[in-house]
C-alpha positions as CSV (number, residue, x, y, z in Angstrom):
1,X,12.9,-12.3,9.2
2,X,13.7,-8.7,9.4
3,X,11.0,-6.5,7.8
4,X,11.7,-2.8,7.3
5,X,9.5,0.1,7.0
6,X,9.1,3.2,5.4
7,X,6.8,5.5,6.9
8,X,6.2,9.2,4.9
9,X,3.5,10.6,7.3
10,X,3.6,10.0,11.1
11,X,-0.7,9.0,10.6
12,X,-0.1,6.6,8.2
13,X,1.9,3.5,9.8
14,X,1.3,-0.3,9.3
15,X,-1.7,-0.9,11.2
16,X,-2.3,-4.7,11.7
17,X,0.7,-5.8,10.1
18,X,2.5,-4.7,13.1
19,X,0.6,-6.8,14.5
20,X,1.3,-9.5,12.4
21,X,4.9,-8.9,12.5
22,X,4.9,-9.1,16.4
23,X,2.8,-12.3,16.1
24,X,5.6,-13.7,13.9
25,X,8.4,-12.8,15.8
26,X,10.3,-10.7,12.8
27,X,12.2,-8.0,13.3
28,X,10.8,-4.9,12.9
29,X,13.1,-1.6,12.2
30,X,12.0,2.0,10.3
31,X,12.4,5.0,8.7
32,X,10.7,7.6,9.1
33,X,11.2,10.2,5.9
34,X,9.2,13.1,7.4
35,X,11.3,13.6,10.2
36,X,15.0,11.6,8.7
37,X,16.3,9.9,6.3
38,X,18.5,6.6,8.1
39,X,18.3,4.1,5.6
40,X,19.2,0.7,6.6
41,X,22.1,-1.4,5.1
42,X,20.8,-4.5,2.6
43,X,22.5,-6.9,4.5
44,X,20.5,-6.8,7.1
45,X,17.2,-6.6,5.6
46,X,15.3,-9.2,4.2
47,X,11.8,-7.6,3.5
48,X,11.0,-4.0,3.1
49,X,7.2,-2.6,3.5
50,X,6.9,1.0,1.8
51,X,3.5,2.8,3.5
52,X,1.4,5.4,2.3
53,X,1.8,9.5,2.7
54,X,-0.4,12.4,1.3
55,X,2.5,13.6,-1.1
56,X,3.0,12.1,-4.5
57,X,6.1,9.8,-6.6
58,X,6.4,13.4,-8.5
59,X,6.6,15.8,-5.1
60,X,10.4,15.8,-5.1
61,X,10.9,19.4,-5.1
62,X,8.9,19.3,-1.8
63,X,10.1,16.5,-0.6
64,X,13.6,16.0,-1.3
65,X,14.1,12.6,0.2
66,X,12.0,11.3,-2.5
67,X,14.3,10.8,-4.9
68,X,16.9,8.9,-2.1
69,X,13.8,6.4,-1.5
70,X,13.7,6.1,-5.4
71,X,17.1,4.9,-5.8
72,X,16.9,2.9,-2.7
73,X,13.9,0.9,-4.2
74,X,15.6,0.1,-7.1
75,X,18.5,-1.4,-5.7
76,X,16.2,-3.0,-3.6
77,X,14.1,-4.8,-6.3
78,X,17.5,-5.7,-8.3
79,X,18.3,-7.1,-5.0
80,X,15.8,-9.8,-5.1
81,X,14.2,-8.2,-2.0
82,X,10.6,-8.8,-0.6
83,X,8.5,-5.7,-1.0
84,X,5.1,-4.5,-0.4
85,X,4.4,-1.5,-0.8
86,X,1.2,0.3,0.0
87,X,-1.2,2.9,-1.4
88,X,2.2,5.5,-2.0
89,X,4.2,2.9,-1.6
90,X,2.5,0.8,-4.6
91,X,3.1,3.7,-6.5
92,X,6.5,4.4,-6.0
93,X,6.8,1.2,-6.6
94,X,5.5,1.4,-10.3
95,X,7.2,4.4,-10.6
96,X,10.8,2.9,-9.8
97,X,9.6,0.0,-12.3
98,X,9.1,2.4,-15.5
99,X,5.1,2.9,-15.1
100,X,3.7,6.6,-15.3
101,X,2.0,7.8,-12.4
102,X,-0.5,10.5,-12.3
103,X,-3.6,11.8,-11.0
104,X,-6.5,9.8,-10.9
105,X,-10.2,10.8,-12.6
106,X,-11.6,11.1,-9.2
107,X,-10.7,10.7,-5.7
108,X,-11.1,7.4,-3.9
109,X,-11.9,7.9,-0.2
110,X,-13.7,5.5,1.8
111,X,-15.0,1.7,1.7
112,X,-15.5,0.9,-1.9
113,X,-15.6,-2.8,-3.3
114,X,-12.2,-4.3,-5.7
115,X,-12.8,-7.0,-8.3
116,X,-10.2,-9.4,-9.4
117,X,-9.6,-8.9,-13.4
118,X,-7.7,-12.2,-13.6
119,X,-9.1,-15.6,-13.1
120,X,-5.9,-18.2,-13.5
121,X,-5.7,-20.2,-10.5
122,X,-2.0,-21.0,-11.2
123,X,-0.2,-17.6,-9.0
124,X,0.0,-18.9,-5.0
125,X,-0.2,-15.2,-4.0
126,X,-2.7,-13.5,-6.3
127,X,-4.8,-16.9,-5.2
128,X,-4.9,-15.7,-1.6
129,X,-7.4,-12.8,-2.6
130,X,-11.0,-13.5,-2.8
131,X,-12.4,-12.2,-6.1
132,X,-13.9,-9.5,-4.5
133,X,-13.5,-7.5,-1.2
134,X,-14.7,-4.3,0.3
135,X,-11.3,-2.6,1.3
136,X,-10.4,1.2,2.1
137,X,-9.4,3.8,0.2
138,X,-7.8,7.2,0.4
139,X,-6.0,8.4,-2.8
140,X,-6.2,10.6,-5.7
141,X,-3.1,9.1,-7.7
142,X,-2.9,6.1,-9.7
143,X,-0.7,4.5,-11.9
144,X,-0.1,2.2,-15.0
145,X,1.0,-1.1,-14.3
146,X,5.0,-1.7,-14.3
147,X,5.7,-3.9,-17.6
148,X,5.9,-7.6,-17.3
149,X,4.1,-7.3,-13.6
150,X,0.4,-8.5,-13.3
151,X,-2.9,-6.5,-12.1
152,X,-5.2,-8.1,-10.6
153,X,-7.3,-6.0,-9.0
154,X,-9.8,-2.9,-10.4
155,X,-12.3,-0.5,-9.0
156,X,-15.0,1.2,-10.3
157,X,-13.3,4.3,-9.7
158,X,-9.5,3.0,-10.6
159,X,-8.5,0.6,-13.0
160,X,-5.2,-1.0,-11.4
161,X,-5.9,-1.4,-7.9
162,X,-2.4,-3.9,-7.7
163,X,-0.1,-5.5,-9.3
164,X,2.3,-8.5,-8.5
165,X,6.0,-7.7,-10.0
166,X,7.6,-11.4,-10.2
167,X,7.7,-12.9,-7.1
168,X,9.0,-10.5,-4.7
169,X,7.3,-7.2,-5.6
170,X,3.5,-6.5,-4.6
171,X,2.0,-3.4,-5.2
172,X,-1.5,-2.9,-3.4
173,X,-2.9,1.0,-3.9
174,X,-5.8,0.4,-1.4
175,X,-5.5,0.0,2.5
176,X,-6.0,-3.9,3.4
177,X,-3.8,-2.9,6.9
178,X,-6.2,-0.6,8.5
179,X,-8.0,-0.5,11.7
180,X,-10.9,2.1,13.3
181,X,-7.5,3.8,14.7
182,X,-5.2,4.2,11.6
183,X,-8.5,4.9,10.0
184,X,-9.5,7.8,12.2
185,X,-5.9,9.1,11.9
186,X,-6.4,9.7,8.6
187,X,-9.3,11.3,8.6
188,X,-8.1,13.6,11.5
189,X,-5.3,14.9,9.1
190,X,-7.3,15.1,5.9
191,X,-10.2,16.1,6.9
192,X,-10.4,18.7,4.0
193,X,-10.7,16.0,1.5
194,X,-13.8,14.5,2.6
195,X,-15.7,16.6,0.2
196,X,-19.0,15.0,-1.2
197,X,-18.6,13.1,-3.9
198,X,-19.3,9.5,-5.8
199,X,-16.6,8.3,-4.6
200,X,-15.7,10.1,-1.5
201,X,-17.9,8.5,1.6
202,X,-18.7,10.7,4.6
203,X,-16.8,10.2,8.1
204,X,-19.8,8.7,9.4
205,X,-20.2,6.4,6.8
206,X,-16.2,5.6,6.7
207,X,-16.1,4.3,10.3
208,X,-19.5,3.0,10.3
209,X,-18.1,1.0,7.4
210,X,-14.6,0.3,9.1
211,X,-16.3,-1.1,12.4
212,X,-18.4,-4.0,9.5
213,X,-15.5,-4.4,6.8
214,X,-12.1,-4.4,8.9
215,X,-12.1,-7.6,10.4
216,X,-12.4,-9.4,6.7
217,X,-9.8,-7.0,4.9
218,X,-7.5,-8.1,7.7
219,X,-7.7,-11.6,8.0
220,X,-7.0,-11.5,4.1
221,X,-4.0,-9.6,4.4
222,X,-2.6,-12.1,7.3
223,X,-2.9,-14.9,5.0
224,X,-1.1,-12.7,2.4
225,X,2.0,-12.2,4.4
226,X,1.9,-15.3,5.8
227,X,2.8,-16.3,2.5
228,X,4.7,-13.4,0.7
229,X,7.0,-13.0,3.5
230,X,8.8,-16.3,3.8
């Protein structure tokens, strides 16, 4: 398959789904807004993967290629096209899907545990997820969910953790890709937002917490693409 992905901060890339990718033999290709703005031609892509970035969906007077990746979305989901998108990348996602995004009560930042909210065994991906997991975190947005798409995921500190749009649109705000690395990298480049706080774990306790919960968040999220991406 080739998988494309959008990339809006050079510290926040696809972590072990490269790996995954590379396992699989798919074709990986990019774009990488912060530095241009090469978008690829449909035809050749079957799956898109939008990734996180510390702007927001409502930045576009800073970042003008915002409202480019907007339009591309759209035609993307009316294209029937597989996309996951990621922390920004979920919300964008609701955004281009008619759901408001805004700021969140508190930030979320750190190792924090998701509960599903729905119980129906009858949805092959939404199945995949346990109904709980300890995942990481790192945003101050959230968003509504996208009419006629399904949450399934809440945190004590956000309500809509995810949402699956159909069959071909999933929309996860928390990081299930990371590793110590991407991990560190984001904490190298926000630094200034690990503030005390409910919600907002120290560096120690975020890679002490990486080193004991990655493993699990991962082998979930291989299971996931194994079946979203086909």
């Amino acid at each position: 398959m080739n998988i494309h992905a959008f990339y809006h901060a050079p510290f926040e890339k696809l972590g072990i789904i490269e790996k995954w990718i590379l396992k699989k033999r798919h074709i990986l290709t990019e774009t990488n807004f912060y530095k241009n703005m090469e978008l690829p031609s449909f035809e050749d892509i079957e799956g898109f993967i939008i990734m996180g970035g510390p702007m927001g969906v409502y930045d576009d007077y800073k970042y003008y290629w915002l409202r480019y990746e907007k339009e591309f979305i759209e035609k993307a989901v009316k294209l029937n096209k597989k996309i996951l998108g990621i922390c920004l990348g979920a919300q964008l996602l609701a955004n281009v899907l008619g759901a408001k995004v805004y700021k969140n009560k508190v930030k979320e930042i750190g190792w924090f545990p998701i509960a599903k909210t729905v119980k129906e065994k009858d949805n092959s991906i939404i199945d995949i997820f346990p109904d709980d997991l300890e995942v990481f975190h790192w945003h101050g947005d959230t968003f509504d969910l996208p009419k006629s798409s399904l949450g399934f995921y809440s945190s004590v500190a956000t309500e809509n953790q995810s949402f699956l749009y159909g069959k071909n649109i999933l929309g996860l705000q928390f990081h299930i890709e990371s590793t110590i690395d991407t991990v560190k990298e984001l904490i190298n480049n926000g630094r200034n937002e690990i503030i005390p706080d409910n919600y907002i774990q120290s560096e120690k306790e975020i890679i002490d917490n990486t080193i004991m919960y990655e493993t699990e968040a991962n082998r979930v999220l291989y299971k996931v693409l194994d079946n979203f991406f086909i």
